[in-house]
Backbone as a printed PyTorch tensor [residue, N CA C, xyz], in Angstrom:
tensor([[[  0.8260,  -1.1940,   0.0000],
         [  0.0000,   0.0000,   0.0000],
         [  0.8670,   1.2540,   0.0000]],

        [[  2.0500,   1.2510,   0.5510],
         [  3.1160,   2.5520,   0.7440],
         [  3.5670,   2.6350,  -0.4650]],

        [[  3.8650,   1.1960,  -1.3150],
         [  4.3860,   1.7370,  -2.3680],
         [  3.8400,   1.9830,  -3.6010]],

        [[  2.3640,   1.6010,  -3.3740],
         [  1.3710,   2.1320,  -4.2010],
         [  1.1610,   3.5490,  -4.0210]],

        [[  0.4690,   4.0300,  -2.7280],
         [  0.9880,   5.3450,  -2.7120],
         [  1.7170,   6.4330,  -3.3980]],

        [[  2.8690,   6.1400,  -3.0720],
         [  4.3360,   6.6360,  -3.5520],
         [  4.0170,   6.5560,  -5.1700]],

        [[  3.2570,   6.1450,  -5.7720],
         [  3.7350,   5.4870,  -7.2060],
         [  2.2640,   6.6240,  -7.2910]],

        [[  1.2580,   6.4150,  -7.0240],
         [ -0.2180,   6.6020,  -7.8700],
         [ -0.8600,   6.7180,  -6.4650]],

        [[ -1.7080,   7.9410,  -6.0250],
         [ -2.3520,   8.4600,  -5.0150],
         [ -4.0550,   7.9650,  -5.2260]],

        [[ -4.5460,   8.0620,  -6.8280],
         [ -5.9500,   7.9720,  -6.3880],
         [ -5.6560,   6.0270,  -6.9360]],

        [[ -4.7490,   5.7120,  -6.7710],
         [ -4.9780,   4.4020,  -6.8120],
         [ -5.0090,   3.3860,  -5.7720]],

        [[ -3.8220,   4.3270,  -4.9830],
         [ -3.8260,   3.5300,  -3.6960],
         [ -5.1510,   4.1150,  -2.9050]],

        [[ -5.7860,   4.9380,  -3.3540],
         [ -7.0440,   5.1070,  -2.6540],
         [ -8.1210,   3.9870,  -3.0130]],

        [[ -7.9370,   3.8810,  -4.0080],
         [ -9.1190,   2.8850,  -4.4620],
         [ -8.4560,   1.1880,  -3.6260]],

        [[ -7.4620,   0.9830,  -3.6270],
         [ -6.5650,  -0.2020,  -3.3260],
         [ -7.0890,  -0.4000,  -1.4850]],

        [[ -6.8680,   0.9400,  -0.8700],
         [ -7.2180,   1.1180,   0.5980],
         [ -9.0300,   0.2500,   0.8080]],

        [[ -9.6290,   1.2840,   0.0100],
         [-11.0640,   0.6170,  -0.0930],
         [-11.2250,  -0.6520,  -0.3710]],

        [[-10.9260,  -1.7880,  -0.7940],
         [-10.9640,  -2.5820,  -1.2640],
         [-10.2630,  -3.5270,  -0.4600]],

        [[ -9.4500,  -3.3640,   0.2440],
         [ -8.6630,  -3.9830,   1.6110],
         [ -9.8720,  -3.6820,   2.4960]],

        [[-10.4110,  -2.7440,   2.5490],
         [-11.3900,  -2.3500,   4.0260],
         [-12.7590,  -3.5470,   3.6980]],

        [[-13.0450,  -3.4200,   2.4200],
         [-14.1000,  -4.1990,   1.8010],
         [-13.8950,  -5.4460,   2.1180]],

        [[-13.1560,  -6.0130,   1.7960],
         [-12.7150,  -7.5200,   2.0050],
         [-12.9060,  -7.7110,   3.2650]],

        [[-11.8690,  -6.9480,   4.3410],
         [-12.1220,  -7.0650,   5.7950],
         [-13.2590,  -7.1200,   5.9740]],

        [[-14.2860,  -6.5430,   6.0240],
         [-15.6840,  -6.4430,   6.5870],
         [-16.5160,  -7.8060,   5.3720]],

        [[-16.2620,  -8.3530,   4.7970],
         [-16.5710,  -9.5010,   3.9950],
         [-16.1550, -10.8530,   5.0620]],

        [[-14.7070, -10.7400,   5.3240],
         [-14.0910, -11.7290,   6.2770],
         [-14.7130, -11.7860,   7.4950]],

        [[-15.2960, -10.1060,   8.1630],
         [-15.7430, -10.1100,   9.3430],
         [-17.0650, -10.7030,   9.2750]],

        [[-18.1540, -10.1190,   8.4930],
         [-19.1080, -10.8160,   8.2880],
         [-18.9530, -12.3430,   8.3310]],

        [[-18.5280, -12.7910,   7.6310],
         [-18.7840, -14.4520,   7.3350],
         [-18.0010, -15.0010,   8.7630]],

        [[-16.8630, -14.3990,   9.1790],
         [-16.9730, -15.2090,  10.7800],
         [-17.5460, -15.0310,  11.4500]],

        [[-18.4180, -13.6950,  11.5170],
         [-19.3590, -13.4580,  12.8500],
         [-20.6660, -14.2130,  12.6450]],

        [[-21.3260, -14.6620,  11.5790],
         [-22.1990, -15.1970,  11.7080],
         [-21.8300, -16.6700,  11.6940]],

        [[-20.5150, -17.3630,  11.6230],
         [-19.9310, -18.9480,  11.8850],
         [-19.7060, -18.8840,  13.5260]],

        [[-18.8260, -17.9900,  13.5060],
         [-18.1480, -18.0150,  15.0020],
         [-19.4560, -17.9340,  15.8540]],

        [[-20.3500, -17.6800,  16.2380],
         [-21.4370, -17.7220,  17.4040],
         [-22.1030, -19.0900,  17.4850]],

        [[-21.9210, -19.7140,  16.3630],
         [-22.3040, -21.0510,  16.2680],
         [-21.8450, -22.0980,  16.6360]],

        [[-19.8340, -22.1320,  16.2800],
         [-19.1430, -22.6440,  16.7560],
         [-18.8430, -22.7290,  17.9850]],

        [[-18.4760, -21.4320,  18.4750],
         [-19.4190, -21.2530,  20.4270],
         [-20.0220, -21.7780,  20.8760]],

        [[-21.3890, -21.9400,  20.4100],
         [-22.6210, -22.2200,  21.1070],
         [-22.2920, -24.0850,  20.9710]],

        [[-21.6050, -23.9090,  20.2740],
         [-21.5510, -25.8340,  19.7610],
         [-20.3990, -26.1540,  20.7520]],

        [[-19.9660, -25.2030,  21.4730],
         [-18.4270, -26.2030,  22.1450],
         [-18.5730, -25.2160,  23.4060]],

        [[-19.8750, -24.9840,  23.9740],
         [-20.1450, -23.9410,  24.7070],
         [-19.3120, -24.9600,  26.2510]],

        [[-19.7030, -26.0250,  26.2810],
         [-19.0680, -26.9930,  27.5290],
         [-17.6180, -26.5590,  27.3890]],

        [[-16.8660, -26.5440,  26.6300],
         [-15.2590, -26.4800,  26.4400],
         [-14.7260, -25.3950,  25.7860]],

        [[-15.8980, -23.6930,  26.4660],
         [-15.4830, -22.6220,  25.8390],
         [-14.1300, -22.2210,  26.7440]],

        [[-13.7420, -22.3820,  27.5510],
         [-12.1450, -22.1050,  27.6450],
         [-11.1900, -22.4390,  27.2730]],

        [[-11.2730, -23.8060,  26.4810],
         [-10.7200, -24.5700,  25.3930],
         [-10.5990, -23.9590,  23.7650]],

        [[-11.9590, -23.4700,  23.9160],
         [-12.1160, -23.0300,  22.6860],
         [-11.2590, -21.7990,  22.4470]],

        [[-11.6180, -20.8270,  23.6530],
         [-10.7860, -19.6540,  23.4720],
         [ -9.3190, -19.7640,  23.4480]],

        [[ -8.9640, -20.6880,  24.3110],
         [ -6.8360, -21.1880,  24.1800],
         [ -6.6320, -21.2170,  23.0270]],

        [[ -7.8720, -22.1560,  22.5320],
         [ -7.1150, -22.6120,  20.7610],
         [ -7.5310, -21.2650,  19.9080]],

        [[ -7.7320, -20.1670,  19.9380],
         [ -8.3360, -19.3900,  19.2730],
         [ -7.1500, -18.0090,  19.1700]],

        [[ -6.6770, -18.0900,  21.1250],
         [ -5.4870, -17.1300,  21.3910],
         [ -4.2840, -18.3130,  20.8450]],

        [[ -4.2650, -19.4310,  20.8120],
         [ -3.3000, -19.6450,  19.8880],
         [ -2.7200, -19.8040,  18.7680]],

        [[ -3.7690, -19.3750,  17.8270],
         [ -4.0530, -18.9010,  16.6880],
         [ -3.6870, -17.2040,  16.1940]],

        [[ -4.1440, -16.8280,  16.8930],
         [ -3.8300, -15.1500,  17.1130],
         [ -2.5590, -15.2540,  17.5220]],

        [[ -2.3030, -15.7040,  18.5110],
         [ -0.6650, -15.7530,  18.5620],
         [  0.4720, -15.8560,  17.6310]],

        [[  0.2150, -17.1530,  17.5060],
         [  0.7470, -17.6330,  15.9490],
         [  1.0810, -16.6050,  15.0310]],

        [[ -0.1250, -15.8950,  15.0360],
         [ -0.2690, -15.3570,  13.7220],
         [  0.8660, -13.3620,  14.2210]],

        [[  0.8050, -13.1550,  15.5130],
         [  1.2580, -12.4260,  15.5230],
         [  3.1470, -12.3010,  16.0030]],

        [[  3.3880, -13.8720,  16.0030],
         [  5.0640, -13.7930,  16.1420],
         [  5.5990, -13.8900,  14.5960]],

        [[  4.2650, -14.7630,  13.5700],
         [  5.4830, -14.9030,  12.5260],
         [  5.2190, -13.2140,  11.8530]],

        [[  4.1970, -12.2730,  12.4370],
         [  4.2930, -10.9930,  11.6840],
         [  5.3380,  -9.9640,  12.4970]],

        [[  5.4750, -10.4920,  13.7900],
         [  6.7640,  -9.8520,  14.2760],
         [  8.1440, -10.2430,  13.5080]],

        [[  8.3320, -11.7420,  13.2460],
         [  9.4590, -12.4220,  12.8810],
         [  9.3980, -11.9480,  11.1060]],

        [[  8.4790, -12.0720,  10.4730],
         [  8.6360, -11.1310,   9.3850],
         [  8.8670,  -9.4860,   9.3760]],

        [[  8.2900,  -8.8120,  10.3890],
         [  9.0110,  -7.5350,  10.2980],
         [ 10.6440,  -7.3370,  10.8520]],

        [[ 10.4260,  -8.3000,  11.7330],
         [ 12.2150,  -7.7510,  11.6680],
         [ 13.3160,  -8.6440,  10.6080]],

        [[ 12.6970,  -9.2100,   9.4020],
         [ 13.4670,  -9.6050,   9.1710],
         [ 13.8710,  -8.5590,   7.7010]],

        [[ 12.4980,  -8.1650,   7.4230],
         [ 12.3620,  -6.6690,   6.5760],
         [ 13.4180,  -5.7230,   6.5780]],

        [[ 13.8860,  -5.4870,   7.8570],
         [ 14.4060,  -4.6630,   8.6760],
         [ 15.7900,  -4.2800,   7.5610]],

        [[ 16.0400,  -3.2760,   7.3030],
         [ 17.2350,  -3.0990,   6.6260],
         [ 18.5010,  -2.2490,   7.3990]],

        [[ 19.8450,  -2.3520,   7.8150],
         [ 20.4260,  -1.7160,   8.6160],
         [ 21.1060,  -0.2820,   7.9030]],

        [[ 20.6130,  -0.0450,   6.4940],
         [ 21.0340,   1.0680,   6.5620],
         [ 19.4990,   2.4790,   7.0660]],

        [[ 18.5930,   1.8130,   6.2510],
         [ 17.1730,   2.5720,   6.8370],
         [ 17.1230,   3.8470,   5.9060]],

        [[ 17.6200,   2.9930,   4.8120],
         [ 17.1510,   4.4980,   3.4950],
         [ 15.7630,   4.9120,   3.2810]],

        [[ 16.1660,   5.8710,   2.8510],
         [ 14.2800,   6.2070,   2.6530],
         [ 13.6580,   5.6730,   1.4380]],

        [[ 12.3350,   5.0940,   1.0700],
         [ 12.0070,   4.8280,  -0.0110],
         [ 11.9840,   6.0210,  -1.4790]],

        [[ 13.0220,   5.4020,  -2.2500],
         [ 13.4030,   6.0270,  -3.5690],
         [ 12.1800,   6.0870,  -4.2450]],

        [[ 11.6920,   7.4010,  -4.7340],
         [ 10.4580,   8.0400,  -5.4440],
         [ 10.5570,   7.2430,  -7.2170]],

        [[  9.2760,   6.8490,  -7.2910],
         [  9.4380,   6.0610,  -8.9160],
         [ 10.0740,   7.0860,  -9.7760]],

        [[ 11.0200,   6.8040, -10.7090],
         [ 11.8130,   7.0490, -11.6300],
         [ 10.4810,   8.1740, -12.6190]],

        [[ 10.9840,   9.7690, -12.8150],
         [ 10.3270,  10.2420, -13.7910],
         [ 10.0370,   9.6510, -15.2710]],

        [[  8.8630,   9.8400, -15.7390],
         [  8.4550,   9.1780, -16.8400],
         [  7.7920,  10.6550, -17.4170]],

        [[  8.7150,  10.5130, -18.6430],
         [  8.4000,  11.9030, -19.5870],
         [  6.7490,  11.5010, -20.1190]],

        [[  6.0380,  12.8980, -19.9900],
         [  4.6880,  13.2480, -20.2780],
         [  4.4830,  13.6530, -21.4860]],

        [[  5.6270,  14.0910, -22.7870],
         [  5.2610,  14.9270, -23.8240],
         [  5.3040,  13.6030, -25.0140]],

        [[  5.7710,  12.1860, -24.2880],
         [  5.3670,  11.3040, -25.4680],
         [  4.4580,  11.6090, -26.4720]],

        [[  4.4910,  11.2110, -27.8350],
         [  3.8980,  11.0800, -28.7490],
         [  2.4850,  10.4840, -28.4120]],

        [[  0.9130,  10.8740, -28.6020],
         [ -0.0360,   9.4840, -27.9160],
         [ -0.3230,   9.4910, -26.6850]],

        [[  0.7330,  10.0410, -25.7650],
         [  0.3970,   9.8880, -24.3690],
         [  0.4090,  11.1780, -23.4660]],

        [[ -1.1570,  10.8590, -22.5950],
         [ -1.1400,  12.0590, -22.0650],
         [ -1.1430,  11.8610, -20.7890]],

        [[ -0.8600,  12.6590, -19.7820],
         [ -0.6540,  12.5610, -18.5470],
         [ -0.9790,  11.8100, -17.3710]],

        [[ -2.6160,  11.4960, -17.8990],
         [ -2.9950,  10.8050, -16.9310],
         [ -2.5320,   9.3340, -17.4820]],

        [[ -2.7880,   9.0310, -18.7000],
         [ -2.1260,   7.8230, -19.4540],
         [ -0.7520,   7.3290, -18.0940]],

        [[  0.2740,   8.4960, -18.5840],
         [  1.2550,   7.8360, -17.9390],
         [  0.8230,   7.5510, -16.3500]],

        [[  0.3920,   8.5970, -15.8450],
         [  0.4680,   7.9530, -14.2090],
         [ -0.4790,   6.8430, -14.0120]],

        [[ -1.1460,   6.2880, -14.5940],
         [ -2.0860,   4.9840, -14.5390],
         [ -1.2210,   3.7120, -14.9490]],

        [[ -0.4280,   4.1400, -16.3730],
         [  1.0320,   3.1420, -16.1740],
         [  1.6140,   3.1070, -14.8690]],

        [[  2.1670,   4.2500, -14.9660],
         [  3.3520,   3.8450, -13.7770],
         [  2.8110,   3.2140, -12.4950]],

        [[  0.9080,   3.7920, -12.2550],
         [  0.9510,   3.3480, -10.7930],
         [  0.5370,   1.7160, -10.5700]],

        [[  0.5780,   1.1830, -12.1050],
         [  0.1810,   0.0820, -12.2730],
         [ -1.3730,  -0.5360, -12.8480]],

        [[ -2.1450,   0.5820, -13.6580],
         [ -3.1710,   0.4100, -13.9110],
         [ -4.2900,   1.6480, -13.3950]],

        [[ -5.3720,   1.4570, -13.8580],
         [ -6.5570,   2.4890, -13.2000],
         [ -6.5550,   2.4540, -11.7040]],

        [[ -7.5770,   3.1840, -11.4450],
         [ -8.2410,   2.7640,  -9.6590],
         [ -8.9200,   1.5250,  -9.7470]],

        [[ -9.5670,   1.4550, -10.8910],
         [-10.7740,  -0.1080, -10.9860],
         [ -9.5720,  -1.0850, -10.5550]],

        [[ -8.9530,  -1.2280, -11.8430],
         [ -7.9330,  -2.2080, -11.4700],
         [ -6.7180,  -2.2880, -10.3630]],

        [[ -6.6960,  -1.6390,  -9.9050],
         [ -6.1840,  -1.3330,  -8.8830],
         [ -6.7150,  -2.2070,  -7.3690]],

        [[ -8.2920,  -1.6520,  -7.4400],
         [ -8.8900,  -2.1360,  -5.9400],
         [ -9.0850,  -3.8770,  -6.5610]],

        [[ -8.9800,  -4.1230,  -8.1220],
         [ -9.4300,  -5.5510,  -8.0530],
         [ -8.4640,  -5.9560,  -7.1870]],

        [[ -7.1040,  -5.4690,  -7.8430],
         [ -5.5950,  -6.3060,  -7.7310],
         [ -6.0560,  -6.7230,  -5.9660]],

        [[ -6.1110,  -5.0620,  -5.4050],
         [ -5.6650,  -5.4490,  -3.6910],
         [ -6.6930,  -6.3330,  -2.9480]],

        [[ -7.8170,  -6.0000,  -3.7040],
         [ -9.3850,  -6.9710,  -3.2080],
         [ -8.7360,  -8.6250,  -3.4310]],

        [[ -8.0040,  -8.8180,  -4.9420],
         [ -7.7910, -10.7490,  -4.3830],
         [ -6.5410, -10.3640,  -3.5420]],

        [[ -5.8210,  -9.4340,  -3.5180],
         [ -4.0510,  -9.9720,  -2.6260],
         [ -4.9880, -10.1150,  -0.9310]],

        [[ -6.3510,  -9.4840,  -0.9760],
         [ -6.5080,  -9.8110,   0.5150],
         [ -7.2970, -10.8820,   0.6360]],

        [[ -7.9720, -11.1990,   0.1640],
         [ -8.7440, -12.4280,   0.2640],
         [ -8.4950, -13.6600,  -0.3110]],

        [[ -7.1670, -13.9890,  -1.1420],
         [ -6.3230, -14.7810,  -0.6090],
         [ -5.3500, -15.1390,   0.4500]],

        [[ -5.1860, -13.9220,   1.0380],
         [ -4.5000, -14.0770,   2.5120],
         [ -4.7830, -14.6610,   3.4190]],

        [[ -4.5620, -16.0800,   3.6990],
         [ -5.4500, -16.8380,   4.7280],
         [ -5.0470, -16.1870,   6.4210]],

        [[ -4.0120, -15.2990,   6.7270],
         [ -4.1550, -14.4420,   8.0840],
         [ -5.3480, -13.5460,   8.1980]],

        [[ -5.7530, -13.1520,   7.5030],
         [ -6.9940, -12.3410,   7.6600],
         [ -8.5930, -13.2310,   7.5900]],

        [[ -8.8040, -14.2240,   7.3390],
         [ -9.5170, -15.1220,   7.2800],
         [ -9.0580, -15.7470,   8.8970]],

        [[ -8.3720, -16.3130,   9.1570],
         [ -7.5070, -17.3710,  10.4630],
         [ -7.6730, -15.6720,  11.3500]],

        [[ -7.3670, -14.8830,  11.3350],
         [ -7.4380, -13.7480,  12.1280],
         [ -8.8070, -13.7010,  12.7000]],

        [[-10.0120, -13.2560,  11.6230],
         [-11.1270, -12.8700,  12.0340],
         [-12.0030, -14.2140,  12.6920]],

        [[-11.6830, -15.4370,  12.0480],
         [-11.8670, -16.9960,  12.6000],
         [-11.9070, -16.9500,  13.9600]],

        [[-10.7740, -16.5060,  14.4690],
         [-10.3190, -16.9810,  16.0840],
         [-10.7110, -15.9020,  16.7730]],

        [[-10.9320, -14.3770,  16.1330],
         [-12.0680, -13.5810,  16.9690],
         [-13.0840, -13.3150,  17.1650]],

        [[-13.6940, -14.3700,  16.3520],
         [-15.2060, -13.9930,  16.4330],
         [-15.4570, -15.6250,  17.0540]],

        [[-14.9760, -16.2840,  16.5390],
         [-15.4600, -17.9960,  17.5210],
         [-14.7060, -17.4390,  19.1110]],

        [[-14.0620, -17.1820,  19.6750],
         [-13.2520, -16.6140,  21.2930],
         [-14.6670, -15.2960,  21.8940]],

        [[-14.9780, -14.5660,  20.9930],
         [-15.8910, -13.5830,  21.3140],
         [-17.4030, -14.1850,  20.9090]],

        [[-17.7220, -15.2410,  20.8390],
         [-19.4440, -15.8500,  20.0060],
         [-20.3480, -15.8740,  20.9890]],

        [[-20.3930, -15.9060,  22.2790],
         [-21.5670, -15.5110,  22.5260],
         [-21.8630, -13.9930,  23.0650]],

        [[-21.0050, -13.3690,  22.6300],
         [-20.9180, -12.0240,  22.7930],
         [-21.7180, -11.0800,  21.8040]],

        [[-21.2360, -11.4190,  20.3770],
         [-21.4150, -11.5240,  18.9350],
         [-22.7910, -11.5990,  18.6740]],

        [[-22.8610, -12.7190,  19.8300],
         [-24.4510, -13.3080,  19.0490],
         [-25.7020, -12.4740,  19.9620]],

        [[-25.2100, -11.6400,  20.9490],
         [-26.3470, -10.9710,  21.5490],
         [-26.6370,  -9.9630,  20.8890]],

        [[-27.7200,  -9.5830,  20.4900],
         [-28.5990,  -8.2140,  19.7490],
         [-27.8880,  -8.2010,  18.4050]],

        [[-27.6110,  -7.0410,  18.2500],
         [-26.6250,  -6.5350,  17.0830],
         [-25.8660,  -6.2430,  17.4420]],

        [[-24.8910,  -7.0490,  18.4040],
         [-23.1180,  -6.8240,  18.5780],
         [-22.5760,  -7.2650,  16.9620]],

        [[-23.2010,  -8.3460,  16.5210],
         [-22.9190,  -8.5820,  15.2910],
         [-22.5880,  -7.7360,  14.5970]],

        [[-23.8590,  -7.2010,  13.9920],
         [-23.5850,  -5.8030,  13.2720],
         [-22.6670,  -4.6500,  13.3180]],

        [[-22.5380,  -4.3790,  14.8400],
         [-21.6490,  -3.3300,  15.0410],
         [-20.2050,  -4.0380,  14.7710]],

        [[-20.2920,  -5.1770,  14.9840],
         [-18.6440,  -5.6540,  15.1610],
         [-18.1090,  -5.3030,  13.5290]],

        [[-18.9100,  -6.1130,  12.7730],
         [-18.8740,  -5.6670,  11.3020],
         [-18.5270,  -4.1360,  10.6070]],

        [[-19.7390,  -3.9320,  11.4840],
         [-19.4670,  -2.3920,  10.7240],
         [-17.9550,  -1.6640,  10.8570]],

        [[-17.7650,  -1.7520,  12.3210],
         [-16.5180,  -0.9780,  13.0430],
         [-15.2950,  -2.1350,  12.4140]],

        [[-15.2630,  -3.1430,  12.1190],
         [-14.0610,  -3.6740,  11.2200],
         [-13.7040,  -2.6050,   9.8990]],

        [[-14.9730,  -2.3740,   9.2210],
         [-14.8920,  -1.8230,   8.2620],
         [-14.3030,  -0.0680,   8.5180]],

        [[-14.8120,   0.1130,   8.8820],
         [-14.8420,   1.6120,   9.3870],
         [-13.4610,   1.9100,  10.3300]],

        [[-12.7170,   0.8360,  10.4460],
         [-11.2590,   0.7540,  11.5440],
         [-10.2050,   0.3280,  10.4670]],

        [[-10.1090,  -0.9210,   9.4630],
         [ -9.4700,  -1.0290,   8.5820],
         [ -9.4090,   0.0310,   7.3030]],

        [[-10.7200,   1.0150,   6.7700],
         [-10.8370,   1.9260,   5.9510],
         [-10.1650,   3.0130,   6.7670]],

        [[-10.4300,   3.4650,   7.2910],
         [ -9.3490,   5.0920,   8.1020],
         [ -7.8780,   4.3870,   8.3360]],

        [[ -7.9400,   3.2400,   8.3870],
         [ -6.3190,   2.7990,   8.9130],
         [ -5.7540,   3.0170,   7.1450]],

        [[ -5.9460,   2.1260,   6.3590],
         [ -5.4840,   2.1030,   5.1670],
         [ -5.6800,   3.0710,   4.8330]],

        [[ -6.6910,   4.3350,   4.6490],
         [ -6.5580,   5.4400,   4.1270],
         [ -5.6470,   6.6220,   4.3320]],

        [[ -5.3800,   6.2160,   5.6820],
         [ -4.2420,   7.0200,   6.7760],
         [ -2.9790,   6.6030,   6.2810]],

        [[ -2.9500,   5.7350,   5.9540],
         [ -1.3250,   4.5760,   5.5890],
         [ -1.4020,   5.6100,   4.3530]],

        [[ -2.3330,   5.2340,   3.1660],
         [ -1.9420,   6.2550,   1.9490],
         [ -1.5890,   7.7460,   2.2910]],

        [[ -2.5130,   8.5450,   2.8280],
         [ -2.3910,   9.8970,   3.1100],
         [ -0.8610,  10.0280,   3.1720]],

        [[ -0.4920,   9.1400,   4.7040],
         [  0.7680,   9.3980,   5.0990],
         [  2.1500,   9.0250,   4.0410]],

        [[  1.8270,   8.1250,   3.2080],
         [  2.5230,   7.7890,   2.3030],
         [  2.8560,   8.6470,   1.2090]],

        [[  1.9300,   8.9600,   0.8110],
         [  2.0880,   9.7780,  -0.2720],
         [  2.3240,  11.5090,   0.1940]],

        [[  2.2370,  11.6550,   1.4450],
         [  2.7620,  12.9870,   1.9050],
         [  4.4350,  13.0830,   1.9850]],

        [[  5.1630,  11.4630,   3.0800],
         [  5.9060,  11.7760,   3.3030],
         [  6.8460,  11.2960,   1.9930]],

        [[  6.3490,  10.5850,   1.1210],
         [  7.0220,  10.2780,  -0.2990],
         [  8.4090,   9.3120,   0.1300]],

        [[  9.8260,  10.3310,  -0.0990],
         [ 10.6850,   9.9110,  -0.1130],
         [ 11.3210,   9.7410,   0.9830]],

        [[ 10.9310,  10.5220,   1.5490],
         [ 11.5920,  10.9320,   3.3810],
         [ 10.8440,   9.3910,   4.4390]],

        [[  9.9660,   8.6090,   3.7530],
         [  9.0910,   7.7780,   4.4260],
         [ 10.0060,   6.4610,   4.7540]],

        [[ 10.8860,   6.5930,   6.0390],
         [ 12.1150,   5.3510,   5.9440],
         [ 11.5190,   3.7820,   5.8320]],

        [[ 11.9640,   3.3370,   6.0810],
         [ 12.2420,   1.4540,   6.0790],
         [ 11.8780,   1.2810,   7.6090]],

        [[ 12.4660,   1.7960,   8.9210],
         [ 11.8770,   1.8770,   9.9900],
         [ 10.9200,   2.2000,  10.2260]],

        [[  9.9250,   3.3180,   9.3540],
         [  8.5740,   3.6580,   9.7120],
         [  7.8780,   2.2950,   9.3350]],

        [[  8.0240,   1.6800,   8.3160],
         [  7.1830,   0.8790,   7.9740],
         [  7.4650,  -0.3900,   8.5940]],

        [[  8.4460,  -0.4970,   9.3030],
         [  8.9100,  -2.0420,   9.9290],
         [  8.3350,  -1.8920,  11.5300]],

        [[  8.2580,  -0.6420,  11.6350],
         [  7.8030,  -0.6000,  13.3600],
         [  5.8500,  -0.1900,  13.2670]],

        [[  5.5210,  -0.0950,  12.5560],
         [  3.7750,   0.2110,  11.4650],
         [  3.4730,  -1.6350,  12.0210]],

        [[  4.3550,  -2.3370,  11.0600],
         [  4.0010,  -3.7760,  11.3410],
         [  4.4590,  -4.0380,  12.6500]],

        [[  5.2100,  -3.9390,  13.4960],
         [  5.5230,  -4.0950,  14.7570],
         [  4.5760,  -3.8970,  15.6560]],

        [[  4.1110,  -3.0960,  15.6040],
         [  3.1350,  -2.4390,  16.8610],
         [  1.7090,  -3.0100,  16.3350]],

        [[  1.3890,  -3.3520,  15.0100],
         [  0.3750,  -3.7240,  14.4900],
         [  0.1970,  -5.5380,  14.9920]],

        [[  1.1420,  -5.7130,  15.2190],
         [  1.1730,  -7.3820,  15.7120],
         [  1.4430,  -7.6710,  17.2050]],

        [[  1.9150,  -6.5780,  17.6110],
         [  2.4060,  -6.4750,  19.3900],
         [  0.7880,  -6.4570,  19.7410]],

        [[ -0.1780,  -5.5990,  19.2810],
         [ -1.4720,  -5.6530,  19.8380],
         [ -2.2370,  -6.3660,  19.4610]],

        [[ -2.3900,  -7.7790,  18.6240],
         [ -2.4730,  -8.5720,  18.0190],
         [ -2.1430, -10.2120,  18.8760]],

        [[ -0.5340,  -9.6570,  19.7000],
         [ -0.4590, -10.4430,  20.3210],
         [ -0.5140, -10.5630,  22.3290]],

        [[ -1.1560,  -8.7250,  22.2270],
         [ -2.0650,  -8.6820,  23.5320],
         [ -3.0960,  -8.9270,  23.3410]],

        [[ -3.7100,  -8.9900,  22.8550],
         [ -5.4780,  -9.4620,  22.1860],
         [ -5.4370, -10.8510,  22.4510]],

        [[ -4.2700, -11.7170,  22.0720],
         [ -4.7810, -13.3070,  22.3540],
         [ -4.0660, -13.1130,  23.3620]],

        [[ -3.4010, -12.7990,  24.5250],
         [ -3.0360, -12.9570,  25.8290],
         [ -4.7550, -12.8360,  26.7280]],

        [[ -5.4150, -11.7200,  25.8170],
         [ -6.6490, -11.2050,  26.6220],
         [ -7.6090, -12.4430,  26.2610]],

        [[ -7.3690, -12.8750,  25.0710],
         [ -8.2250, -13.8880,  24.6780],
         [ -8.5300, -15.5230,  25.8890]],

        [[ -6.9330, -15.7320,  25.8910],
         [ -7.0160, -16.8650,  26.3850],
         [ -6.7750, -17.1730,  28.0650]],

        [[ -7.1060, -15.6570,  28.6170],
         [ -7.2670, -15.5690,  29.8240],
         [ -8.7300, -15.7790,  30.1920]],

        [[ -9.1590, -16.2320,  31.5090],
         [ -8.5670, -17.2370,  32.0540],
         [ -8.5990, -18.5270,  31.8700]],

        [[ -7.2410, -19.1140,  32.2450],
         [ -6.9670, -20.6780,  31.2800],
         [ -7.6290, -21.5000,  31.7790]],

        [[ -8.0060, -22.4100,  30.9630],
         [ -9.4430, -23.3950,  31.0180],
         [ -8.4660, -24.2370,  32.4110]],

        [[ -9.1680, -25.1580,  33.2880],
         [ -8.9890, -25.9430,  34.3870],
         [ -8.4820, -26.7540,  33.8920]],

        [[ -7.4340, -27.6510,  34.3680],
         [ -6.6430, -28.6480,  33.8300],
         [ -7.2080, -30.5720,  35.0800]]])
């Protein structure tokens, strides 16, 4: 998304939307599984929740262990895409920046709509929070709200990621974005500490 940004602004806008979309697609379809799965293992819901924070867990050491491995020790700033002359023969301005940023906005939000919903962490993510939280979920319209506010928390996050991206351009280091994923998985992996408290009776 940063380096979409950096490349094409109303693309990574459309790219942001389309990540938020998916999320609230993922959230939906676990919140209405996960209350079920609950209610079905309601005898061995402290069980259920261990295996759920250990899932979340999981999922948030190998995104720690992938950000630091990102990690580059000099911490250059990301190099701005290479100018691409506008007075071509045939080609007009917007032409080129739809090249360079890799296509339209349409095509754009397709691209990021499958890179997320092939991502089985975001699927395994929303899985283990909505089956750990199901009979919570399933009272009134917690449902709904849970949904909505996925959407409405992943859209300002990704839209914020572009803003900031495409403001700070070149100056935007390798550490901003390695400690972005850092802190994004540190609370990820207080969430299943919160999850799988307190531990089922042995």
């Amino acid at each position: 998304m940063v380096q979409q940004a950096l490349r094409d602004y109303r693309g990574a806008v459309a790219g942001a939307a389309a990540v938020a979309l998916v999320d609230m697609v993922y959230a939906g379809a676990a919140t209405a599984l996960g209350p079920l799965v609950a209610s079905a293992l309601a005898d061995i819901e402290a069980w259920v929740r261990l295996v759920s924070a250990v899932v979340l867990g999981v999922i948030a050491v190998r995104g720690l262990l992938a950000a630091r491995a990102s990690a580059q020790p000099d911490e250059a700033p990301i190099a701005p895409p290479p100018p691409v002359a506008t007075d071509a023969p045939g080609r007009s301005p917007g032409h080129t920046a739809a090249q360079r940023g890799g296509g339209s906005p349409a095509r754009v939000f397709l691209r990021f709509a499958a890179l997320t919903l092939i991502n089985p962490t975001t699927a395994l993510y929303f899985v283990a929070l909505t089956t750990a939280q199901g009979a919570a979920l399933g009272a009134g319209g917690m449902g709904v709200v849970f949904v909505a506010a996925v959407f409405a928390a992943s859209l300002v996050w990704q839209q914020a990621l572009v803003g900031v991206s495409a403001y700070a351009g070149a100056r935007l280091t390798n550490t901003a974005r390695v400690w972005t994923f850092r802190l994004g998985f540190m609370l990820v992996a207080v969430y299943a500490l919160k999850v799988a408290l307190p531990l089922p009776a042995l």
